[in-house]
C-alpha positions, 0 to 999 in steps of 0.5 A: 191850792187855797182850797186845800188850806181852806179845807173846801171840798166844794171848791175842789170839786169846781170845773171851770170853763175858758172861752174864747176872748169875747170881741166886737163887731171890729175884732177888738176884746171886750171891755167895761172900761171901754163902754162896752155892754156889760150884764147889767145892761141886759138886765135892765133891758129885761131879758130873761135868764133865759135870753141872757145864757143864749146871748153868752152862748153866741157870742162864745160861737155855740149854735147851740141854745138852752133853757136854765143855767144847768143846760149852761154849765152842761153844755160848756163842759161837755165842749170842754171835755171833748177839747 
């Protein structure tokens, strides 16, 4: 509702996609606090975006891979919507 009050049209339009919570290989939730990997590793391992949005996609159980953030936000609602 701060949207609302803000008078943020954009925002009002936004679709938000909620995964699965994201585990290790233990079965235990993901965490920076704890050590775990977090973005910034994979950048500074060089990974492309490319690499990035497809390491996202198997860890949320999707099979599938894509090219650019858009086949991203794409394919995450489109699972969504089909929920």
């Amino acid at each position: 509702m701060l949207a609302h009050y803000l008078e943020d049209n954009g925002f009002l339009k936004s679709r938000f996609y909620h995964h699965q919570l994201l585990t290790g290989s233990g079965g235990e939730k993901l965490s920076k606090t704890a050590g775990d990997i977090s973005l910034q590793h994979y950048r500074n391992q060089g990974l492309s975006a490319r690499q990035v949005y497809n390491t996202i996609l198997q860890m949320c159980g999707y099979t599938e891979s894509v090219e650019n953030a858009v086949e991203l936000g794409n394919l995450l609602l489109n699972k969504a919507n089909r929920q």
